[in-house]
GUTORDREN-16437 format. One line per field, with one value per residue (C-alpha): x negated, y negated, z negated; residue in three letters. Coordinates in nm, 4 decimals, always signed. Last residue first. Layout:
GUTORDREN-16437
east: X_...
north: Y_...
up: Z_...
res: ALA_...
//
This chain:
GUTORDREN-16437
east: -11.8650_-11.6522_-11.6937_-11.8392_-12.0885_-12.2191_-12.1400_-12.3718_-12.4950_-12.7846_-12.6518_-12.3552_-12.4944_-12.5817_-12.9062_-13.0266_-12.9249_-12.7062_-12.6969_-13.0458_-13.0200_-13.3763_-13.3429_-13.4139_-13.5622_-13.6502_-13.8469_-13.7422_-13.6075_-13.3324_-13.3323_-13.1267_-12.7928_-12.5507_-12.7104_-12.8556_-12.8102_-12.5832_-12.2475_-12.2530_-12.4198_-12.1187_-11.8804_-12.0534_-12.1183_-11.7172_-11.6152_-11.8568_-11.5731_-11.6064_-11.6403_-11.3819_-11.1282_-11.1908_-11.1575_-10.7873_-10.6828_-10.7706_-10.5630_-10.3231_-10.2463_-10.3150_-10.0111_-9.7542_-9.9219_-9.7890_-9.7183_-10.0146_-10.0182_-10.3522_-10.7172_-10.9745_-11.2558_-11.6423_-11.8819_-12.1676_-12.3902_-12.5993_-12.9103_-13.0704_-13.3035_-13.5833_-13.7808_-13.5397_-13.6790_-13.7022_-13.8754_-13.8725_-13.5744_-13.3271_-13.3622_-13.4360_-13.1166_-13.1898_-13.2298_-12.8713_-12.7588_-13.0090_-12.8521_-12.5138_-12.5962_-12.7381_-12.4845_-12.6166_-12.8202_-13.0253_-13.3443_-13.5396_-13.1831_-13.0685_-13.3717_-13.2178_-13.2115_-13.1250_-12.8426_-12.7401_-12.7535_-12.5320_-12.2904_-12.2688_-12.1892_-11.9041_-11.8153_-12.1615_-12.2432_-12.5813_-12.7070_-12.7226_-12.9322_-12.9245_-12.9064_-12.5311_-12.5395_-12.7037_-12.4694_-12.1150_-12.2898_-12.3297_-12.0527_-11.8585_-11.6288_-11.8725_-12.1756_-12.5173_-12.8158_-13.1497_-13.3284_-13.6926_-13.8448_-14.1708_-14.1184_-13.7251_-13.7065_-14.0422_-13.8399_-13.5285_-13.7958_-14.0451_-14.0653_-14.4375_-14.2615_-14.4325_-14.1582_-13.8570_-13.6377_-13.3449_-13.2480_-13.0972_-12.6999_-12.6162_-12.3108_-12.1713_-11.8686_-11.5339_-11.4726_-11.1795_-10.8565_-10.8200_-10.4794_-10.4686_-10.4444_-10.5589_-10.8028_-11.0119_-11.0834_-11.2170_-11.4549_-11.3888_-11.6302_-11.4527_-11.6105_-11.2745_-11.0053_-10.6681_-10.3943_-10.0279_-10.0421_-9.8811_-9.6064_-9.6378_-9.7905_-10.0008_-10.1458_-10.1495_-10.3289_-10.6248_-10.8928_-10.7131_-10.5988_-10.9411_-11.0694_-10.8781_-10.6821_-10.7663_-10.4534_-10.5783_-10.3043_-10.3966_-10.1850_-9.9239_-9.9262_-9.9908_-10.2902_-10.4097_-10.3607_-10.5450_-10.8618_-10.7949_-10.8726_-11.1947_-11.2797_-11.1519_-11.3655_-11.7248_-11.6708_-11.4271_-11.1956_-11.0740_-11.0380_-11.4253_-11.6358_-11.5085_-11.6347_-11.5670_-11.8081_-12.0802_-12.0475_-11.8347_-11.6772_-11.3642_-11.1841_-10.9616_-10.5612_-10.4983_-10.1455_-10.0563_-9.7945_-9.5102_-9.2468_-9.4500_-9.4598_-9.4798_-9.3310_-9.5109_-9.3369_-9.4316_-9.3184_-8.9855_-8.9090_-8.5457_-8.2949_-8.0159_-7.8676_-7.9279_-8.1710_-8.4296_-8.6049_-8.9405_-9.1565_-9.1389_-9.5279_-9.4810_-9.5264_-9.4035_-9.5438_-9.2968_-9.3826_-9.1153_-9.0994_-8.8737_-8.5791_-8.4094_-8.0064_-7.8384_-7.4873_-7.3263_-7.5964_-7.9145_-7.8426_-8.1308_-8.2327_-8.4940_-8.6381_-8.7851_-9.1555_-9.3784_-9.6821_-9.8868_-9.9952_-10.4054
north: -7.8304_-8.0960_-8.3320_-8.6548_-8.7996_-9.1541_-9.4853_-9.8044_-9.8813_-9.8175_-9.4850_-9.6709_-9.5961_-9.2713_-9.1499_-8.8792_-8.4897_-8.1897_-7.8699_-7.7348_-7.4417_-7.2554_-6.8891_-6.8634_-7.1384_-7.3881_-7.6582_-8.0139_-8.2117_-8.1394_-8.0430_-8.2568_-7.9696_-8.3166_-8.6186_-8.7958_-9.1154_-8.9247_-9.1264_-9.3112_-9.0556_-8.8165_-9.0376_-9.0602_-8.6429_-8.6289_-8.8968_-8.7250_-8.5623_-8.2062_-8.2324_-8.4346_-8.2662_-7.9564_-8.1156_-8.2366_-7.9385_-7.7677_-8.0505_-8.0448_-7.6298_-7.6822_-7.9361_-7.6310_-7.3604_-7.5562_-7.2486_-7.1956_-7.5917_-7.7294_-7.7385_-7.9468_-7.7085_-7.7455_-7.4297_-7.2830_-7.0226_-7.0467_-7.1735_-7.3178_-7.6038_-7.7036_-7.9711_-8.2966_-8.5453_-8.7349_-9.0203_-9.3423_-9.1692_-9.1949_-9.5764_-9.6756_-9.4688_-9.3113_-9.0202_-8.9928_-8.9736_-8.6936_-8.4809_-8.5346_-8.4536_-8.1154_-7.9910_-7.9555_-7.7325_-7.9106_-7.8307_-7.9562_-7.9421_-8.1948_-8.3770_-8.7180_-8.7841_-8.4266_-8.4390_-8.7562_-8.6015_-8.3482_-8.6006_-8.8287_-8.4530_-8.3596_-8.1282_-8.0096_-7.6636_-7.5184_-7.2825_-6.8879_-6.7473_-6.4352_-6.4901_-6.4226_-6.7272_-6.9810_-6.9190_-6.9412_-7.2612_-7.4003_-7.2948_-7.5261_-7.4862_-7.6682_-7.8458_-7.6681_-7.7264_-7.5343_-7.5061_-7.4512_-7.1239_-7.1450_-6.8183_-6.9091_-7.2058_-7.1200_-6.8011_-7.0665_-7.2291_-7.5481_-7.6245_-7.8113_-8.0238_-8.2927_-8.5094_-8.4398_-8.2179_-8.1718_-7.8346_-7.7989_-7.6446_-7.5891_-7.7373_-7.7432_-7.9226_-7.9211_-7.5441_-7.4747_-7.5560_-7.3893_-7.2664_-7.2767_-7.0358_-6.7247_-6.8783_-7.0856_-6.6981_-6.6095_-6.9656_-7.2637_-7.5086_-7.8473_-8.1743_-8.3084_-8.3546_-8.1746_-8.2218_-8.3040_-8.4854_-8.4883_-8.2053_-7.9937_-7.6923_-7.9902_-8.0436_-7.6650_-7.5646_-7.4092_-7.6330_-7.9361_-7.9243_-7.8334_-8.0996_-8.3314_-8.6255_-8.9545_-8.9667_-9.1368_-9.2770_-9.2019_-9.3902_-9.2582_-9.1906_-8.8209_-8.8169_-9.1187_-8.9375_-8.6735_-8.8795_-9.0540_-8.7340_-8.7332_-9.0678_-9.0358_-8.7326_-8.9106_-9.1618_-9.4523_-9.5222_-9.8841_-10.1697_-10.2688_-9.9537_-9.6459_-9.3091_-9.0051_-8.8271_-8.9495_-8.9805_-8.7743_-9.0450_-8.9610_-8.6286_-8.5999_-8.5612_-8.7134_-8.8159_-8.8310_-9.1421_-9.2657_-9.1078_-8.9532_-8.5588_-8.5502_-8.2956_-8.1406_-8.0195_-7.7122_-7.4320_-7.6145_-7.8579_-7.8641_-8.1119_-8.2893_-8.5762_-8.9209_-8.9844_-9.2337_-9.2036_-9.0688_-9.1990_-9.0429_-8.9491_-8.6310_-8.2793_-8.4051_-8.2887_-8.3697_-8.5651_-8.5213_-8.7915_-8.6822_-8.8592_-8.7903_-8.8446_-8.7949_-8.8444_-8.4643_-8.2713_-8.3109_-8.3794_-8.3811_-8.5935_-8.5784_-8.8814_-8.8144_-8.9540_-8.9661_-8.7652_-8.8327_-8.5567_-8.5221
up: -10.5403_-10.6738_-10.9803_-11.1278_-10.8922_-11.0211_-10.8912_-10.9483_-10.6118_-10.4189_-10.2606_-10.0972_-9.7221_-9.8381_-9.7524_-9.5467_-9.6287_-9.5809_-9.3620_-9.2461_-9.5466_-9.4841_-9.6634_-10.0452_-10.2944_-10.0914_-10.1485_-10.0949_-9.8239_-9.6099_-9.2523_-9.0536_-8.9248_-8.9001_-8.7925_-9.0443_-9.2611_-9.5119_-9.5369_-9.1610_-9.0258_-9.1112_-9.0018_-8.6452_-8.6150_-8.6873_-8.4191_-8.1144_-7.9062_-8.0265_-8.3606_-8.3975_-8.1491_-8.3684_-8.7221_-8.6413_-8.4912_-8.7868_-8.9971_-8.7583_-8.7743_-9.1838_-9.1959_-9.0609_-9.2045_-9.5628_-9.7743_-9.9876_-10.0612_-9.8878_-9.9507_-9.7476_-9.7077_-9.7526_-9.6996_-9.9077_-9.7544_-10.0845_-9.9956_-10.2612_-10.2303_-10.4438_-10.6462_-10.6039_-10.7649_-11.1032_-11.2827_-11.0230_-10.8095_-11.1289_-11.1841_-10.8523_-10.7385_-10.3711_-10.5796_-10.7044_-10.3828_-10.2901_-10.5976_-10.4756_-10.1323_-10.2607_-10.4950_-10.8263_-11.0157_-11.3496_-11.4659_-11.8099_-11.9616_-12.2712_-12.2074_-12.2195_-11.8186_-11.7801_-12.0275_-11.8548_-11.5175_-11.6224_-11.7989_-11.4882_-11.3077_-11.5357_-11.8317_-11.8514_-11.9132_-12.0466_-11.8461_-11.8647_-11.6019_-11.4486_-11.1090_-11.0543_-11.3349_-11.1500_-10.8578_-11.0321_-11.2223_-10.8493_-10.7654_-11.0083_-11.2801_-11.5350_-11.4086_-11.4417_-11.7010_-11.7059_-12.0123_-11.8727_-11.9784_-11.7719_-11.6026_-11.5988_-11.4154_-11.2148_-11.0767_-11.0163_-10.7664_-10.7043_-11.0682_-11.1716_-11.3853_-11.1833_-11.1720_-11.3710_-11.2315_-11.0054_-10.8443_-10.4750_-10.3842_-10.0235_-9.8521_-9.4807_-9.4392_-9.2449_-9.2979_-9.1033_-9.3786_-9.6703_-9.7990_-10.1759_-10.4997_-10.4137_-10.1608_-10.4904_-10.6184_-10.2361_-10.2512_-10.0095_-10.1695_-10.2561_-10.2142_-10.3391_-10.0407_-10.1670_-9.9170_-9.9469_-10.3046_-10.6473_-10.5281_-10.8728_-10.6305_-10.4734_-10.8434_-10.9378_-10.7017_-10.9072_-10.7341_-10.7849_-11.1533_-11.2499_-11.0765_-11.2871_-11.0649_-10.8611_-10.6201_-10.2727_-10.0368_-9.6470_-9.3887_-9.1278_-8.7472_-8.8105_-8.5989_-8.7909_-9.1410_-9.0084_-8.9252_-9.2242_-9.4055_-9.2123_-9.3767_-9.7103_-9.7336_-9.6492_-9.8780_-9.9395_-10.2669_-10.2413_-10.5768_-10.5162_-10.3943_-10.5927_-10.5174_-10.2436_-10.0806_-10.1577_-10.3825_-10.6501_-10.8703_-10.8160_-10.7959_-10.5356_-10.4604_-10.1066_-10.0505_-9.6447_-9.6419_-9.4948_-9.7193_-10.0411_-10.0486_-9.6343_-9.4332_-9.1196_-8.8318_-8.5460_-8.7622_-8.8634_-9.0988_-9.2388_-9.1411_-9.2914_-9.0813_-9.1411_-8.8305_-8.8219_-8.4412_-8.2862_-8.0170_-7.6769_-7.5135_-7.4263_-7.6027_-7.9346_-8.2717_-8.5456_-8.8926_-9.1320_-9.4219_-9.7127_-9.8383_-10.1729_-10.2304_-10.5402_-10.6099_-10.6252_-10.6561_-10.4297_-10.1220_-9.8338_-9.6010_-9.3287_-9.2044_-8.8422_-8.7216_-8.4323_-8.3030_-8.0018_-7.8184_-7.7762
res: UNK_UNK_UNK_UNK_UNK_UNK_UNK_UNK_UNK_UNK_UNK_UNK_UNK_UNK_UNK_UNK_UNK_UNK_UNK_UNK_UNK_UNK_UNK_UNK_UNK_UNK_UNK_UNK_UNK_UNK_UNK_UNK_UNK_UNK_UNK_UNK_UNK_UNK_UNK_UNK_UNK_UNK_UNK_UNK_UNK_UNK_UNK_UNK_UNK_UNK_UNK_UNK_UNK_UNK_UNK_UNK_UNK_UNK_UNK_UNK_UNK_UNK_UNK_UNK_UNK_UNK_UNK_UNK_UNK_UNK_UNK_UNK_UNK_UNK_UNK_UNK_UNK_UNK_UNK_UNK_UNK_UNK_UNK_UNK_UNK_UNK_UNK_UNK_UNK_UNK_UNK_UNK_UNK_UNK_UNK_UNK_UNK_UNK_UNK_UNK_UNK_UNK_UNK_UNK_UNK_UNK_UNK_UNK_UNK_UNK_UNK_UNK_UNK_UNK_UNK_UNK_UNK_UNK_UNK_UNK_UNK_UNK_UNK_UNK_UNK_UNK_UNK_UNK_UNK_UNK_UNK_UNK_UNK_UNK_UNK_UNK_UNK_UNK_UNK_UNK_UNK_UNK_UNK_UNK_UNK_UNK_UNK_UNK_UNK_UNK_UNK_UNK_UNK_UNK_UNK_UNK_UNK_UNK_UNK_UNK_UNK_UNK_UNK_UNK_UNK_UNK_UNK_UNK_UNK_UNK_UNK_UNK_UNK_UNK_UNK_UNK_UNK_UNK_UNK_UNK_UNK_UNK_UNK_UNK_UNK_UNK_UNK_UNK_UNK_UNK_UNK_UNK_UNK_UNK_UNK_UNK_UNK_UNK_UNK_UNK_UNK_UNK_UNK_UNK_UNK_UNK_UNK_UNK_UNK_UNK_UNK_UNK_UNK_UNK_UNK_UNK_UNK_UNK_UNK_UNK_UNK_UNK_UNK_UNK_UNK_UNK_UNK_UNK_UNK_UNK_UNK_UNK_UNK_UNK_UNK_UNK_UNK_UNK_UNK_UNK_UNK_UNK_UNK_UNK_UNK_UNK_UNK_UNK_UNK_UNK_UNK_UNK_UNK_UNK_UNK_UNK_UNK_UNK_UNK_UNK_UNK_UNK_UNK_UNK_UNK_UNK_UNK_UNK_UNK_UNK_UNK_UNK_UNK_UNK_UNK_UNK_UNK_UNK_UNK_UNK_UNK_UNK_UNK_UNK_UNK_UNK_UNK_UNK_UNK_UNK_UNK_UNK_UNK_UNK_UNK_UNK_UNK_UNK_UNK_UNK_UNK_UNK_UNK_UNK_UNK_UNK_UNK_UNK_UNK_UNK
//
């Protein structure tokens, strides 16, 4: 692939102030870039950078696997193919912890708080009015959680048996529950889902898949719970982007691509979930066979607990 090197572009604002911005520029050969004081605007085949150096990741954390605290660094599945960008960019990844609200609406890399969004985060039609989505980078499905031997193997059980079912708030997986009829009661965040599950708040709770197989791999949770079915709901991971920025979604599809084709995505991804990618998952399923997510988390044993995404 072409390397790519960097240009300072500055830009006067007023009379006395001066702000810099980092422009990354695709070069067909192999010459390195320069400083340069002159103005300059990015063109189709540049990418400019909120915070000099730096590709700024807004996320959501806890959410592990995908992203969660271990020590003072965030790691997880995302922080690894964003570094994948980051490399290609020749700069280095700083994560922004922020609402999930604020990243699924745009309104954090509309404010300029980060370049991409990288959050477990479902490309939906609504979520498209307000972002630009890369390739899908990640097959999802949703599953159910339940005490064991509830006897639930389907949403038809859920409602035959007239289990309160519980759901995370702004999520798909609520979006799904509900096209089926259901009503749930809404949890602000995924620690407070499984809570209400773990107290009897809900009898059934609807969570994205990995999650739910993270928190399995918990002694704690695995010893009274499991994962009684799978829904497949044709869900797809993008990393989401300023409306505007066709210039950082062109490497961050290009990106993706040369992963998947040259090995480097199927290694991170057995490195979070234990699997190769397309594993069947365990559990029943409730609707078509999914084949996208499962296999343990290399960080499953700890203490972290999803909070948002899907």
């Amino acid at each position: 692939m072409a390397p790519w090197s960097t240009y300072r572009q500055a830009a006067g604002i007023g009379a006395a102030a001066l702000a810099t911005v980092l422009v990354v520029t695709a070069c067909g050969s192999g010459s390195g870039g320069s400083d340069s004081g002159a103005t300059a605007t990015p063109g189709p085949n540049t990418v400019a950078l909120v915070n000099g150096s730096k590709i700024t990741t807004c996320t959501n954390v806890p959410y592990e696997p995908f992203q969660f605290n271990q020590g003072d660094k965030v790691v997880g599945f995302d922080v690894d193919i964003v570094d994948l960008v980051a490399k290609k960019l020749g700069v280095t990844q700083d994560i922004v912890d922020i609402d999930f609200a604020a990243i699924k609406s745009g309104a954090a890399l509309n404010a300029r708080k980060c370049d991409v969004a990288a959050a477990g985060m479902t490309i939906t039609d609504e979520r498209k009015k307000n972002l630009l989505f890369s390739d899908p980078y990640f097959d999802a499905t949703q599953a159910l959680m339940a005490k064991k031997g509830s006897g639930v193997t389907s949403l038809d059980d859920v409602k035959a048996k007239n289990l309160k079912l519980g759901a995370q708030a702004s999520t798909t997986g609520l979006d799904y529950v509900k096209r089926k009829g259901f009503e749930p009661i809404e949890f602000a965040d995924s620690p407070k889902e499984l809570l209400g599950l773990q107290t009897g708040q809900a009898d059934v709770i609807v969570q994205d898949l990995p999650v739910v197989l993270t928190w399995l791999k918990k002694p704690d949770v695995g010893a009274k719970f499991e994962q009684v079915a799978s829904l497949d709901t044709g869900e797809q991971y993008g990393i989401g982007m300023k409306k505007d920025n066709e210039a950082l979604k062109k490497v961050v599809d290009e990106v993706l691509a040369t992963a998947k084709s040259d090995g480097t995505y199927n290694a991170i991804y057995k490195k979070w979930f234990g699997t190769e990618p397309g594993a069947a998952a365990g559990g029943a399923s409730d609707g078509a066979s999914d084949g996208a997510t499962t296999g343990e988390s290399p960080a499953a044993t700890g203490t972290e607990t999803p909070a948002a995404g899907s």
